[in-house]
TIVOTI-398397 format. One line per field, with one value per atom (N, C-alpha, C): residue number from 1; residue in three letters; x, y, z. Coordinates in Angstrom, 3 decimals. Example, Ala and Ser with C-alpha at 12.3 -4.5 7.8 and 13.67 -1.06 7.14 Angstrom:
<pts>
i <- c(1 | 1 | 1 | 2 | 2 | 2) .
aa <- c(ala | ala | ala | ser | ser | ser) .
c1 <- c(13.190 | 12.300 | 13.200 | 12.850 | 13.670 | 12.900) .
c2 <- c(-5.690 | -4.500 | -3.300 | -2.250 | -1.060 | 0.030) .
c3 <- c(7.800 | 7.800 | 7.800 | 7.080 | 7.140 | 7.870) .
</pts>
This chain:
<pts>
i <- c(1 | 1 | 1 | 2 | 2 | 2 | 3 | 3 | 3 | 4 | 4 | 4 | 5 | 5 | 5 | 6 | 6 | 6 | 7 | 7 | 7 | 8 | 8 | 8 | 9 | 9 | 9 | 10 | 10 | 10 | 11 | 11 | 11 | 12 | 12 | 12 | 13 | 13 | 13 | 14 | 14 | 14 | 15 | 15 | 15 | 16 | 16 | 16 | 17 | 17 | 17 | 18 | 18 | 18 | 19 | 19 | 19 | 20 | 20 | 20 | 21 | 21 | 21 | 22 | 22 | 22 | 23 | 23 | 23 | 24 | 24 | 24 | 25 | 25 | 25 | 26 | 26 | 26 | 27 | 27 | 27 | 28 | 28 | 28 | 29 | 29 | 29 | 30 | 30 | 30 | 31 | 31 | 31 | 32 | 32 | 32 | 33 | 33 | 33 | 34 | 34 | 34 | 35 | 35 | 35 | 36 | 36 | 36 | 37 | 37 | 37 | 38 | 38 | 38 | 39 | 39 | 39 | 40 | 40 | 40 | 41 | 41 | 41 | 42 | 42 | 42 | 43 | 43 | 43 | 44 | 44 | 44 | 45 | 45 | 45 | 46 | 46 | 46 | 47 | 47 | 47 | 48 | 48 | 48 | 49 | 49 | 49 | 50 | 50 | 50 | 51 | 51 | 51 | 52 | 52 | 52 | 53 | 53 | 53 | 54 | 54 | 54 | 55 | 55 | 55 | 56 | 56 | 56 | 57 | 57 | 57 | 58 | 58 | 58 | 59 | 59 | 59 | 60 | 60 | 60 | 61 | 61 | 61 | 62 | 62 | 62 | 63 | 63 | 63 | 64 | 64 | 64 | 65 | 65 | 65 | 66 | 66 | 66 | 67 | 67 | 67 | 68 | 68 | 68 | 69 | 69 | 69 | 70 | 70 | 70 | 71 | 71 | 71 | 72 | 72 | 72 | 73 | 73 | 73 | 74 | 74 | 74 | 75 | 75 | 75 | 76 | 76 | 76 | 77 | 77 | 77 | 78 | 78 | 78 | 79 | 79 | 79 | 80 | 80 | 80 | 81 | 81 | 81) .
aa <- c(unk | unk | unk | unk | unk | unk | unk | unk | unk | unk | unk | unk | unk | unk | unk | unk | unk | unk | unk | unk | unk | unk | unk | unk | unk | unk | unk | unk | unk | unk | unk | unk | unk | unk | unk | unk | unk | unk | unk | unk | unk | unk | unk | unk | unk | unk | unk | unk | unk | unk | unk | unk | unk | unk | unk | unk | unk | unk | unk | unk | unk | unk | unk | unk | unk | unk | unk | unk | unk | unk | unk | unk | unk | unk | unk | unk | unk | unk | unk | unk | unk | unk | unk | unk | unk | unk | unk | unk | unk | unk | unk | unk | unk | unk | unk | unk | unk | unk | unk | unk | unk | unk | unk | unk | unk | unk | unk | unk | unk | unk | unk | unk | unk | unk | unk | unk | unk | unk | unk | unk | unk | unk | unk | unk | unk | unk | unk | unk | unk | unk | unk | unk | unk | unk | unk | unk | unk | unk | unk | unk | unk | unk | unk | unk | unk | unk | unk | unk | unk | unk | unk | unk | unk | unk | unk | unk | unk | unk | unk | unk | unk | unk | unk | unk | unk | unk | unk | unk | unk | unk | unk | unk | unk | unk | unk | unk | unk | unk | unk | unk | unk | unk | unk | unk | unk | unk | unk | unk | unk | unk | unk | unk | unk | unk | unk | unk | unk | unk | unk | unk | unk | unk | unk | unk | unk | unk | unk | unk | unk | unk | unk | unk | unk | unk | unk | unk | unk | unk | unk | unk | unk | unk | unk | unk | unk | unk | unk | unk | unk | unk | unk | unk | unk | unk | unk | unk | unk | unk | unk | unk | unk | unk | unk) .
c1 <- c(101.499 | 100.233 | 99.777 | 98.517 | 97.606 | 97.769 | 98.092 | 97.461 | 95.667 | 95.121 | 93.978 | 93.581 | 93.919 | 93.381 | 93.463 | 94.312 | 94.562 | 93.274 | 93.009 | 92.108 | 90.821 | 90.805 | 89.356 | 89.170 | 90.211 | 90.040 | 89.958 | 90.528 | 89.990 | 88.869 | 88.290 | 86.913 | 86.446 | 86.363 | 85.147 | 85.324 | 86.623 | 86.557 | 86.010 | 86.079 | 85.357 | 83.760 | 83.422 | 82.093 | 81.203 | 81.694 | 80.668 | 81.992 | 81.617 | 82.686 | 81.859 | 81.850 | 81.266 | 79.880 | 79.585 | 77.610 | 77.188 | 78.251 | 78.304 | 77.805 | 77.258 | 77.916 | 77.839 | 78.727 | 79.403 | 78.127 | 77.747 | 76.268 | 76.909 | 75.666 | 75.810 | 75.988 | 75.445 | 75.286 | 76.684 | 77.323 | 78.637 | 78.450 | 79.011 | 78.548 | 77.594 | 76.253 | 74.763 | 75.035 | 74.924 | 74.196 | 73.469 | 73.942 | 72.706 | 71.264 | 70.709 | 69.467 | 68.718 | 69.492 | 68.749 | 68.276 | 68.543 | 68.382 | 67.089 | 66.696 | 65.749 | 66.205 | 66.217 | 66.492 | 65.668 | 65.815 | 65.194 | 65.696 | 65.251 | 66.163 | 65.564 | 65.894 | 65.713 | 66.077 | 65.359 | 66.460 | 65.560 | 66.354 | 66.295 | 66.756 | 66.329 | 66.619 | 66.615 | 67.720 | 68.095 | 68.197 | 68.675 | 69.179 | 70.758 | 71.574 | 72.596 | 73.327 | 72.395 | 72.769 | 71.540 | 71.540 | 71.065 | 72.105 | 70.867 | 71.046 | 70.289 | 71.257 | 70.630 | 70.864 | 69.832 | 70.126 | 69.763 | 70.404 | 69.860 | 70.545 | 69.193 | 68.616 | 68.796 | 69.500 | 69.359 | 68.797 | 68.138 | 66.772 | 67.085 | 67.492 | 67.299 | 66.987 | 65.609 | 63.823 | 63.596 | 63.358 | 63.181 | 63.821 | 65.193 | 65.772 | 66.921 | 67.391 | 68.268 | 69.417 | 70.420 | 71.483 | 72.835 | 72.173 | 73.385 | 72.623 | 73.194 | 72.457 | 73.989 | 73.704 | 74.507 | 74.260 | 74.780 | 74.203 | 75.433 | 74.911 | 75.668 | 75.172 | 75.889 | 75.650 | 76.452 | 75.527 | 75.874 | 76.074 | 76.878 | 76.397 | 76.420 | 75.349 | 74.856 | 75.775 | 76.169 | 77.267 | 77.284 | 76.255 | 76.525 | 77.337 | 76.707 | 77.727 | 78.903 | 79.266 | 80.714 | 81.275 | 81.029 | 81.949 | 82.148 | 81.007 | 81.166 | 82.185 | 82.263 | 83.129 | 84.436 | 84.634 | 86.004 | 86.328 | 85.769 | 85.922 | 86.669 | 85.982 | 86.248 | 87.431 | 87.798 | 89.116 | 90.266 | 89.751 | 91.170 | 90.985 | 90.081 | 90.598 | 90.979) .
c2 <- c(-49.657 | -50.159 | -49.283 | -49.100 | -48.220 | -49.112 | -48.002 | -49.057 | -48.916 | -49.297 | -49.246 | -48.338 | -47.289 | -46.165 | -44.951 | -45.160 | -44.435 | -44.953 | -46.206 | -46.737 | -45.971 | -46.292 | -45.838 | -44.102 | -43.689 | -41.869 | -41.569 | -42.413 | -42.440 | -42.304 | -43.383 | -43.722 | -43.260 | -42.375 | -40.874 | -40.218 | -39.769 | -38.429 | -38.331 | -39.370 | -40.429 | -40.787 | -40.935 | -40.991 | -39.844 | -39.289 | -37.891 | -37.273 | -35.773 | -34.600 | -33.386 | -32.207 | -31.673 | -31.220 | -32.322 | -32.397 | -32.658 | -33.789 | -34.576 | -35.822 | -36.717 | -37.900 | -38.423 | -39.627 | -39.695 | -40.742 | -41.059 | -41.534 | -41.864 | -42.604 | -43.130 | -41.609 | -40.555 | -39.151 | -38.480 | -38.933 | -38.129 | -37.735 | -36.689 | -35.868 | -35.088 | -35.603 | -34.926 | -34.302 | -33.153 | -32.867 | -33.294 | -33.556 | -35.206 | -34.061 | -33.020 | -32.538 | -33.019 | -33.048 | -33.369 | -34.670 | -35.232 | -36.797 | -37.279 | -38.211 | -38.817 | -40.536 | -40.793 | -42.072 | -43.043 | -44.467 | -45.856 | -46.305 | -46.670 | -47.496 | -49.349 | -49.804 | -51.164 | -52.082 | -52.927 | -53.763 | -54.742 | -55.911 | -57.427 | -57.906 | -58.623 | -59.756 | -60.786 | -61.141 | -62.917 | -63.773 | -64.820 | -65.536 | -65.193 | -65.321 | -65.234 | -63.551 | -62.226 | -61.146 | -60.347 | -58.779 | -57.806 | -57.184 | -57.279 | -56.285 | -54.977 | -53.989 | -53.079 | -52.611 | -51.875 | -51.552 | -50.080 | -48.900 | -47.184 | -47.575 | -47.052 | -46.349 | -45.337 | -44.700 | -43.047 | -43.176 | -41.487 | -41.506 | -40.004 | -39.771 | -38.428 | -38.276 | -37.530 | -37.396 | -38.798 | -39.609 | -40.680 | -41.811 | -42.059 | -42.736 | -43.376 | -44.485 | -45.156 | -45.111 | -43.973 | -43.991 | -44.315 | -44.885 | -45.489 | -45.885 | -47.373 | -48.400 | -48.699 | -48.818 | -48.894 | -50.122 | -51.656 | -52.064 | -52.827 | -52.823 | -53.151 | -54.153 | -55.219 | -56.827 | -56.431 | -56.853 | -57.378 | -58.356 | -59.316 | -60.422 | -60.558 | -61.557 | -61.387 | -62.367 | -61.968 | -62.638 | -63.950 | -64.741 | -66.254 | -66.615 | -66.182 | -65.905 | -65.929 | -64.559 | -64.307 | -65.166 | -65.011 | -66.327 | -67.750 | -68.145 | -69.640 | -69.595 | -68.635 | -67.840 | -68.318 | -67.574 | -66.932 | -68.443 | -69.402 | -70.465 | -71.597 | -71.206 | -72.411 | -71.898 | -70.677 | -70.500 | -70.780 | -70.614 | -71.290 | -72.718 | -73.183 | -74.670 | -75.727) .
c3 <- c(120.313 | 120.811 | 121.978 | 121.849 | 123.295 | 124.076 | 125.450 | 126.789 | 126.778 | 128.060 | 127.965 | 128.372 | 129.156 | 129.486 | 128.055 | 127.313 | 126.422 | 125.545 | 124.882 | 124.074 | 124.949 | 125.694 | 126.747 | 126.550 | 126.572 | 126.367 | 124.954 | 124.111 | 122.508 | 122.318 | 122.743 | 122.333 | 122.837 | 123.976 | 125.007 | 123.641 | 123.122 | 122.940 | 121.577 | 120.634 | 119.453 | 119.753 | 120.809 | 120.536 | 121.297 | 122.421 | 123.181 | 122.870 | 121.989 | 122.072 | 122.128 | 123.049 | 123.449 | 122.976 | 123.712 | 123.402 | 122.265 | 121.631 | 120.618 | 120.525 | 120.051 | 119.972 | 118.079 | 117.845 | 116.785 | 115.975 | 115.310 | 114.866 | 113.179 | 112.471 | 111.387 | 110.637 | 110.538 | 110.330 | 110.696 | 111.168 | 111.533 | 112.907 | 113.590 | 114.960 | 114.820 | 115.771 | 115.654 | 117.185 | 117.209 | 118.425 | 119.569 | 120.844 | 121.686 | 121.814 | 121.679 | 121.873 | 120.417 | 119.352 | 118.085 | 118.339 | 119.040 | 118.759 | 120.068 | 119.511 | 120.571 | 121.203 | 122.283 | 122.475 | 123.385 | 123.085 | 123.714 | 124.279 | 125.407 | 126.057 | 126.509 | 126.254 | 126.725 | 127.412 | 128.022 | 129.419 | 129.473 | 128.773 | 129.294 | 130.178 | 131.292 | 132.149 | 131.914 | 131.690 | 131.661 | 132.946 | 132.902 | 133.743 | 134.011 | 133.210 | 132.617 | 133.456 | 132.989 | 133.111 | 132.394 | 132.439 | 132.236 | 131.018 | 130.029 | 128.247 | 128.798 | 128.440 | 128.033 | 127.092 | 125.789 | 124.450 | 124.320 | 124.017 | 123.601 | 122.413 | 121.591 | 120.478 | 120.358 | 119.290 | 118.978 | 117.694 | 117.479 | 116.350 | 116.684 | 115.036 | 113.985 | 113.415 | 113.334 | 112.373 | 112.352 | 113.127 | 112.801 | 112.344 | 112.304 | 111.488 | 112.650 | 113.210 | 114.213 | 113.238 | 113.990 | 113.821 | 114.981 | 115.930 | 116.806 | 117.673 | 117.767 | 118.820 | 119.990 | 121.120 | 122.337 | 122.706 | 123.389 | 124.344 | 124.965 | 126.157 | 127.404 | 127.969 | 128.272 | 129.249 | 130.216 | 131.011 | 132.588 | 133.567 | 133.648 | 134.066 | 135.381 | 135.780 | 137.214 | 138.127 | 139.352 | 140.159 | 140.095 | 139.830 | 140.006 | 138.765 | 137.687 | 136.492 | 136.597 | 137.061 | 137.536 | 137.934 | 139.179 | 140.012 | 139.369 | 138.799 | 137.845 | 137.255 | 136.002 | 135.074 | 136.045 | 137.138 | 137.788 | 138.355 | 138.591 | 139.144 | 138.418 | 136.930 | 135.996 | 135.560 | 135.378 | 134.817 | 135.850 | 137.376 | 138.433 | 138.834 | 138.774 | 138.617 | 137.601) .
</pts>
Protein backbone atom coordinates (compact mmCIF):
# COMPACT_ATOMS: atom_id res chain seq x y z
CA UNK A 1 0.00 0.00 0.00
CA UNK A 2 1.13 3.85 -0.85
CA UNK A 3 1.66 6.21 1.80
CA UNK A 4 0.21 9.49 0.97
CA UNK A 5 2.90 11.39 -0.19
CA UNK A 6 3.75 8.69 -2.60
CA UNK A 7 -0.13 8.54 -3.92
CA UNK A 8 0.18 12.47 -4.09
CA UNK A 9 3.52 12.27 -6.37
CA UNK A 10 1.65 9.60 -8.51
CA UNK A 11 -0.95 11.52 -9.36
CA UNK A 12 1.40 15.00 -10.21
CA UNK A 13 3.28 12.92 -12.30
CA UNK A 14 -0.15 11.14 -13.92
CA UNK A 15 -1.82 14.14 -14.48
CA UNK A 16 0.88 17.40 -15.34
CA UNK A 17 4.08 15.65 -17.03
CA UNK A 18 6.19 18.02 -18.59
CA UNK A 19 3.80 20.52 -19.97
CA UNK A 20 1.41 17.82 -20.10
CA UNK A 21 -1.64 17.20 -18.72
CA UNK A 22 -3.48 13.71 -18.96
CA UNK A 23 -7.18 14.41 -20.62
CA UNK A 24 -9.92 12.15 -22.11
CA UNK A 25 -7.42 12.36 -25.41
CA UNK A 26 -4.52 10.91 -23.62
CA UNK A 27 -1.53 13.62 -22.82
CA UNK A 28 -2.41 16.94 -24.79
CA UNK A 29 -0.06 19.52 -24.52
CA UNK A 30 -1.47 22.49 -21.78
CA UNK A 31 -0.89 25.32 -24.83
CA UNK A 32 -3.27 23.14 -27.10
CA UNK A 33 -5.92 23.39 -24.80
CA UNK A 34 -8.17 26.24 -23.73
CA UNK A 35 -9.68 26.54 -20.21
CA UNK A 36 -12.87 27.79 -17.79
CA UNK A 37 -12.84 28.46 -14.85
CA UNK A 38 -15.72 28.73 -12.46
CA UNK A 39 -16.43 29.66 -8.82
CA UNK A 40 -19.46 29.18 -6.80
CA UNK A 41 -20.11 30.57 -3.43
CA UNK A 42 -22.05 28.74 -1.14
CA UNK A 43 -22.84 29.01 2.28
CA UNK A 44 -21.31 25.82 3.05
CA UNK A 45 -17.82 26.60 1.01
CA UNK A 46 -16.34 27.70 -2.37
CA UNK A 47 -16.59 25.21 -5.83
CA UNK A 48 -14.33 25.81 -8.08
CA UNK A 49 -14.67 23.95 -11.52
CA UNK A 50 -11.65 24.17 -14.80
CA UNK A 51 -12.74 23.06 -17.90
CA UNK A 52 -10.30 21.96 -20.46
CA UNK A 53 -11.31 22.25 -24.32
CA UNK A 54 -9.47 20.69 -27.40
CA UNK A 55 -10.96 22.24 -30.74
CA UNK A 56 -13.72 22.54 -28.82
CA UNK A 57 -14.53 19.50 -27.17
CA UNK A 58 -14.23 19.21 -22.77
CA UNK A 59 -11.86 16.80 -22.15
CA UNK A 60 -11.03 17.25 -18.43
CA UNK A 61 -13.06 18.88 -15.86
CA UNK A 62 -11.17 19.73 -12.32
CA UNK A 63 -13.10 20.87 -9.30
CA UNK A 64 -12.13 21.75 -5.99
CA UNK A 65 -14.37 22.50 -2.63
CA UNK A 66 -13.49 24.54 -0.06
CA UNK A 67 -15.11 24.74 2.96
CA UNK A 68 -15.50 27.86 4.79
CA UNK A 69 -14.23 27.95 8.59
CA UNK A 70 -17.51 27.88 10.28
CA UNK A 71 -17.91 24.67 8.42
CA UNK A 72 -14.79 23.46 9.59
CA UNK A 73 -14.88 23.97 12.97
CA UNK A 74 -18.67 22.60 13.19
CA UNK A 75 -17.28 19.55 11.30
CA UNK A 76 -14.16 19.45 13.89
CA UNK A 77 -16.50 19.94 16.83
CA UNK A 78 -19.02 17.30 16.14
CA UNK A 79 -16.52 14.70 15.64
CA UNK A 80 -14.82 15.57 19.42
CA UNK A 81 -17.71 15.63 21.28
Amino acid sequence: MMKWGQVKEWCLANIIHRGKIYTTKGMVKRDRLTDKVFVQDHPQGIITATEYYLDGELVRRDVDIKLKPNIVGAAQGGMNG
